[in-house]
N, C-alpha and C positions, 0 to 999 in steps of 0.2 A: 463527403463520406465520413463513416467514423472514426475517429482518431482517438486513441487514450496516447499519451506522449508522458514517459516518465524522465523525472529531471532528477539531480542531487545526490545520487550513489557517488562513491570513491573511495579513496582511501583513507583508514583512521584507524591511530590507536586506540588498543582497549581501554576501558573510562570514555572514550570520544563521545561526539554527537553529532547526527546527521538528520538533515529534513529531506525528505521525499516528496516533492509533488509529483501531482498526474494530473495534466490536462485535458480536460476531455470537449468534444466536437462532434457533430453530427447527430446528434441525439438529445432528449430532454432529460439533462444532467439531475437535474430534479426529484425524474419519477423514478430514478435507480440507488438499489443497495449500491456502496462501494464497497471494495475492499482492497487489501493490501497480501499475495503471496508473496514467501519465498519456495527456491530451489536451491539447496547446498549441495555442494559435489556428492554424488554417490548417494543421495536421500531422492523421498518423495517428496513431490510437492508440497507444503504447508501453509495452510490458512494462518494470518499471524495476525490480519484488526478485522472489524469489519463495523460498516457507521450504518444506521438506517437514513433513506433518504429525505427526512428532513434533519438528519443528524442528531434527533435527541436519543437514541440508544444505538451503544459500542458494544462490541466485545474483541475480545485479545485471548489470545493461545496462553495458557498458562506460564511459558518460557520468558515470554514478556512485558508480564504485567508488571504495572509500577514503571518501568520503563521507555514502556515506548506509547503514541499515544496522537488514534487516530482522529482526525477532522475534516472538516468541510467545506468550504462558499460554494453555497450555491448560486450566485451573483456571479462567482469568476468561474465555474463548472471546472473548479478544481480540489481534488480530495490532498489532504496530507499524511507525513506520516512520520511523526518529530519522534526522532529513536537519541534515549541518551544511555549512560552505562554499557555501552557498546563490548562486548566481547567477542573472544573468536569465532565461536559457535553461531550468531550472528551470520556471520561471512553468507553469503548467496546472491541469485538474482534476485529481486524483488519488482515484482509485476502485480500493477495496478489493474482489477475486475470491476466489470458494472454488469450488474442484474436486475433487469427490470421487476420493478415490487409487484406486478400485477402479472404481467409474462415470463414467468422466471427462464422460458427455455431462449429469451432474446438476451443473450450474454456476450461481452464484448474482453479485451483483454489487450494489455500495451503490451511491448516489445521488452519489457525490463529493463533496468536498470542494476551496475552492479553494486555489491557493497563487501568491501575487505573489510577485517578487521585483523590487524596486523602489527606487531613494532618492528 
């Protein structure tokens, strides 16, 4: 069946650094956009990287760019999501998205993973 499995949220001070995968399964990792949201307490959800699916064009949320900074294998159908310069505002769950380039309404989504940023 499908799986997106996200790994590597915890906790970290602000200036930290945190990698995000998400593994994905049951599906052809290949022929999908990835992306990366978050959810902070009391906000809406936000779009915050997103890679096309052969990974040659990204885009990121204005909040942070320069910062953080999404990737790809499609060999291991796992997307990243290397966040440095970490601040509070940061802080949410962060759940990995796959949307098929061709059927966009075939959309899948992990379980999250959290991420503090805290001292």
């Amino acid at each position: 069946q499908v799986q997106l499995v996200e790994s590597g949220g915890g906790l970290v001070q602000p200036g930290g650094s945190l990698r995000l995968s998400c593994a994905a399964s049951g599906f052809t990792f290949s022929s999908y956009r990835m992306s990366w949201y978050r959810r902070a307490p009391g906000k809406e959800r936000e779009l915050v990287a997103a890679i096309s699916s052969a990974g040659g064009t990204t885009n990121y949320v204005e909040s942070v760019k320069g910062r953080f900074t999404i990737s790809r294998d499609n060999a291991k159908k796992t997307v990243y999501l290397q966040m440095n310069g970490l601040t509070p505002e940061d802080t949410a769950v962060y759940y990995c998205n796959a949307v098929n380039r061709v059927i966009t309404s075939r959309v899948y989504w992990g379980q999250g993973t959290q991420v503090t940023v805290s001292s």
